[in-house]
C-alpha positions as CSV (number, residue, x, y, z in Angstrom):
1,X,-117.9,-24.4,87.9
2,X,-120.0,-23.4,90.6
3,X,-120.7,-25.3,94.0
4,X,-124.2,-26.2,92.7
5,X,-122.7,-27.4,89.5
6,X,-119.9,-29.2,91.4
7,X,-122.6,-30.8,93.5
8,X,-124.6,-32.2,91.3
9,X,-121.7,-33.9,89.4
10,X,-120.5,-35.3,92.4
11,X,-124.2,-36.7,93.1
12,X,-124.1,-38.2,89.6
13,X,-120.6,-39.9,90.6
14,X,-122.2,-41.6,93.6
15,X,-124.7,-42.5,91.7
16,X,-122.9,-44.3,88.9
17,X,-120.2,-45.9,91.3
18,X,-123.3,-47.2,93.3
19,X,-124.5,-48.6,90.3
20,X,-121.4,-50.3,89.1
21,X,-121.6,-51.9,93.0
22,X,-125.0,-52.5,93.1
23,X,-125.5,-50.3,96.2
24,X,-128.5,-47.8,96.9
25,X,-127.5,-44.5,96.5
26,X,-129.5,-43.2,99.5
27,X,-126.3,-45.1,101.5
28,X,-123.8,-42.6,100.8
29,X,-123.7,-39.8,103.0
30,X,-121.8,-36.5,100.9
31,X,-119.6,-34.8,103.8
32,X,-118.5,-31.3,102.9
33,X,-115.0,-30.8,104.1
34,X,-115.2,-27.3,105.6
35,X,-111.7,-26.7,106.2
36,X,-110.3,-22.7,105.2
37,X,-113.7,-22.1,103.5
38,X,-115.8,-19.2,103.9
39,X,-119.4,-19.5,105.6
40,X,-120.5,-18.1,102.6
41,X,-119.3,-21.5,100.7
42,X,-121.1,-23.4,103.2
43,X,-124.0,-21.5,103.2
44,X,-124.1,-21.6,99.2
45,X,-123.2,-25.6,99.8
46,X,-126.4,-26.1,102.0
47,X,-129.0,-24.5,100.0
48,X,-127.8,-27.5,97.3
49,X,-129.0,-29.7,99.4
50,X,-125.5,-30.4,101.5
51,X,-126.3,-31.7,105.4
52,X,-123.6,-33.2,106.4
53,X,-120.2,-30.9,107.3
54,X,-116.7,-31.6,108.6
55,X,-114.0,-29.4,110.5
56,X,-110.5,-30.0,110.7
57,X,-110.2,-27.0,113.5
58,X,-112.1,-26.2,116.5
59,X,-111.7,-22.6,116.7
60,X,-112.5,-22.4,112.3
61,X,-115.7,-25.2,113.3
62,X,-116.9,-22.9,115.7
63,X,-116.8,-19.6,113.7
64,X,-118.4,-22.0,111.1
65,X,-121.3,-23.2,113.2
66,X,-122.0,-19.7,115.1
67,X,-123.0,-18.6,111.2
68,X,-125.1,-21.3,110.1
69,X,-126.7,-22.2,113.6
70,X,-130.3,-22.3,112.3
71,X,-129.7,-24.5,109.2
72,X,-130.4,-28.3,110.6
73,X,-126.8,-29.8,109.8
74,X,-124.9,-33.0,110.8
75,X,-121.2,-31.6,112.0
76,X,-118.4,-34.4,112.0
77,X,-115.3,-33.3,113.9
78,X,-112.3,-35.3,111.0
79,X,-109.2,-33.2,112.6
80,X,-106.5,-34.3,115.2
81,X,-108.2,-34.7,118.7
82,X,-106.3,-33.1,121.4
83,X,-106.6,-34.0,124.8
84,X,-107.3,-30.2,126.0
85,X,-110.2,-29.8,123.1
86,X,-112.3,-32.7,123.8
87,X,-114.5,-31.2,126.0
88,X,-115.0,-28.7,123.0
89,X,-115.5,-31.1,120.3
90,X,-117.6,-33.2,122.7
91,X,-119.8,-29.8,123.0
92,X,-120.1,-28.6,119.0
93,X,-119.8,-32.1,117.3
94,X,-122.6,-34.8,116.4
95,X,-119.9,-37.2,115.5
96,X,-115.9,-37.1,116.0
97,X,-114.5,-39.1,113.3
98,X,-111.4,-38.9,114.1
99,X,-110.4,-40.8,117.6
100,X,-106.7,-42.4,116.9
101,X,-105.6,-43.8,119.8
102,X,-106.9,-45.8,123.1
103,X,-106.2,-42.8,125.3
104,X,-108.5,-40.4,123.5
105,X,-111.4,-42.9,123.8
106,X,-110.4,-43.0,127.5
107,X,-110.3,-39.2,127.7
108,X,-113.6,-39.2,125.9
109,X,-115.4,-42.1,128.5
110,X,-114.4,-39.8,131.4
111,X,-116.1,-36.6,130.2
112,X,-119.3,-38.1,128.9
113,X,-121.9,-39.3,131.2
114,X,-124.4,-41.0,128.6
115,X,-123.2,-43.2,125.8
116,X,-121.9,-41.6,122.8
117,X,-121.4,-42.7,119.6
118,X,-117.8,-42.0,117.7
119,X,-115.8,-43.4,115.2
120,X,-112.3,-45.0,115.1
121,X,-109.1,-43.5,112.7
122,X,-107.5,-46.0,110.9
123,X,-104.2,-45.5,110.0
124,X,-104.3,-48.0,107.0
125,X,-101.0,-47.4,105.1
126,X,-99.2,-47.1,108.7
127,X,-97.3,-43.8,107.3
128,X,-95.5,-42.4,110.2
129,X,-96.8,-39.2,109.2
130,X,-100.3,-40.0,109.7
131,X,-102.3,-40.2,113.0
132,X,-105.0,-43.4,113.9
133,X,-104.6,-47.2,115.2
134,X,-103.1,-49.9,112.8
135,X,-105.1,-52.4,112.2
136,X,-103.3,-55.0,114.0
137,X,-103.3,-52.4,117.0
138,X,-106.7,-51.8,116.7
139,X,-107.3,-55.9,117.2
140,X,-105.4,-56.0,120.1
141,X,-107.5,-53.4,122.0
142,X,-110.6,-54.4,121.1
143,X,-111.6,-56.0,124.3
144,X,-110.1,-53.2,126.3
145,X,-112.1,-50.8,123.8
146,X,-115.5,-53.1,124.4
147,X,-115.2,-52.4,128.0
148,X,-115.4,-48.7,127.8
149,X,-119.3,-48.7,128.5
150,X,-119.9,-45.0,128.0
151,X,-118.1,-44.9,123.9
152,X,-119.9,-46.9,121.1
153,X,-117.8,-47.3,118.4
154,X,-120.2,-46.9,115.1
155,X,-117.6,-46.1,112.3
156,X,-114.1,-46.3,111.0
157,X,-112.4,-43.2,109.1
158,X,-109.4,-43.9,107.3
159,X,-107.3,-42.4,104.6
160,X,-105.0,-44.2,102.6
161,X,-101.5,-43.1,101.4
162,X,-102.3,-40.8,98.7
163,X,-101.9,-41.5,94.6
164,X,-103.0,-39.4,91.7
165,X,-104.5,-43.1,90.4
166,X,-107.6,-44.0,92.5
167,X,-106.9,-47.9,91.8
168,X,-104.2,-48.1,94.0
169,X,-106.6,-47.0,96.8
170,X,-108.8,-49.4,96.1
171,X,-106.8,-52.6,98.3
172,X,-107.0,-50.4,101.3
173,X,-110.5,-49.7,100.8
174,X,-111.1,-53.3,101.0
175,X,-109.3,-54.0,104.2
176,X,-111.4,-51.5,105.6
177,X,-114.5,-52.9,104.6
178,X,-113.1,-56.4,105.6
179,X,-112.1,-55.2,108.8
180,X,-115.4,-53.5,109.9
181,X,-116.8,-57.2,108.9
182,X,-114.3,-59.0,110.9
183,X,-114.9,-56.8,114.1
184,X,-118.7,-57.3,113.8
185,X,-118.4,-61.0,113.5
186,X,-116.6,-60.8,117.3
187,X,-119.9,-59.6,118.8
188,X,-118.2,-57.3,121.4
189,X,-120.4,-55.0,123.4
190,X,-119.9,-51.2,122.0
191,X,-119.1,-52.3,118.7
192,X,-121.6,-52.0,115.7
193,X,-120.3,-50.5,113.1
194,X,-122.2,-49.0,110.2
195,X,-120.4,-46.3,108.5
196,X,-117.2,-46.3,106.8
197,X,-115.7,-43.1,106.2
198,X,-113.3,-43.3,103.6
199,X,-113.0,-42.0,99.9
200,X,-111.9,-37.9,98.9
201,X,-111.9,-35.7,96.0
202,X,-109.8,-37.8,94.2
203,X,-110.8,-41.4,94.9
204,X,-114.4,-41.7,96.5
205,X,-115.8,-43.4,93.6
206,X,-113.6,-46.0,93.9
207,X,-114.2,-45.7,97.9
208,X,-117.9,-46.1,97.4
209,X,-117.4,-49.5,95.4
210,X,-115.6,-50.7,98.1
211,X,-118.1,-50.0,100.7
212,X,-117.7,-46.8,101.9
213,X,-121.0,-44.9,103.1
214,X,-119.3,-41.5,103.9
215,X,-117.3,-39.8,101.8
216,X,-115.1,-36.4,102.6
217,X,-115.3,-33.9,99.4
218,X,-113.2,-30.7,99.3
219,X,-112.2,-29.9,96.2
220,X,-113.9,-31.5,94.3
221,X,-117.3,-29.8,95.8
222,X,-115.6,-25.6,96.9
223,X,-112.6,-25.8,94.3
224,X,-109.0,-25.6,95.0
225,X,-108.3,-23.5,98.7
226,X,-106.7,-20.0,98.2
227,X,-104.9,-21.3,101.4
């Protein structure tokens, strides 16, 4: 199948999973997952209607971005953060996704001198493997979090410990979409979350009936990598 193709069924997904939630389609943000893709794929991704775009890799983003720097796109940074590449991300990225840890909103407060948006990681299945707070860890630095004046926290990315069945996704999803609701209720200055970013190839319409509003498509939108 072509991209177009693949794109069109995946808009017909959100579609039906919105209407099995009752949720306006117009919520769900498509994020193309850009990671060892050709420009050309992008390109070809964007004239379908694509806008928003995520990079696992600085140096691959900015190759990325240099070739489709006239096309109005929304670029989410959804890789590991490293200290030395913040400024970087900071520079090329409208949102980072991807901020796992107290000192990397700390890094980010110091370098920024106007408030900036981001989103937290959520490591939900707490896999040893994986990068992002727990959630109890995220509850216990909420306050510290709130006092960082400079970094609004607007979103939560998560991904849960993988399974070929989407159902078994679906209780993490929930704690997610629990969670954001529980940290709203506190009323902390610089939170307000809106977007949950959670839900892939293989389980985003079971992500979108659970509340997510982006969701990160690879596959299922380029096809398999080479690579």
């Amino acid at each position: 199948m072509t991209i177009k193709q693949n794109y069109e069924k995946i808009l017909s997904n959100v579609e039906k999973a919105c209407n099995r939630a009752k949720r306006d389609p117009k919520q769900i943000k498509v994020l193309g997952v850009c990671k060892n893709q050709s420009s050309e794929k992008l390109i070809e991704a964007y004239d379908c209607g694509l806008r928003f775009f995520g990079e696992n890799k600085t140096q691959e983003a900015e190759e990325h971005q240099a070739e489709l720097e006239d096309k109005d796109i929304n670029w989410h940074f959804i890789g590991k953060l490293q200290k030395n590449k913040i400024n970087r991300v900071l520079k090329s990225f409208d949102f980072i996704e991807s901020v796992d840890s107290v000192k990397s909103l700390e890094h980010i407060h110091k370098r920024v001198d106007e408030e900036i948006e981001t989103f937290i990681e959520i490591n939900i299945g707490e896999e040893k493997n994986k990068s992002g707070f727990t959630i109890d860890g995220l509850k216990k630095a909420l306050n510290y979090i709130s006092m960082l004046n400079r970094v609004k926290i607007v979103g939560l990315m998560t991904i849960p410990p993988f399974d070929e069945d989407p159902e078994i996704m679906r209780p993490y999803f929930r704690k997610i979409k629990e969670l954001k609701n529980e940290i709203n209720g506190f009323g902390l200055d610089n939170f307000d979350i809106k977007d949950l970013s959670m839900g892939m190839s293989n389980d985003y319409e079971v992500a979108i009936e659970e509340g997510a509003t982006i969701i990160r498509i690879g596959t299922a939108l380029f096809g398999r990598r080479s690579i």
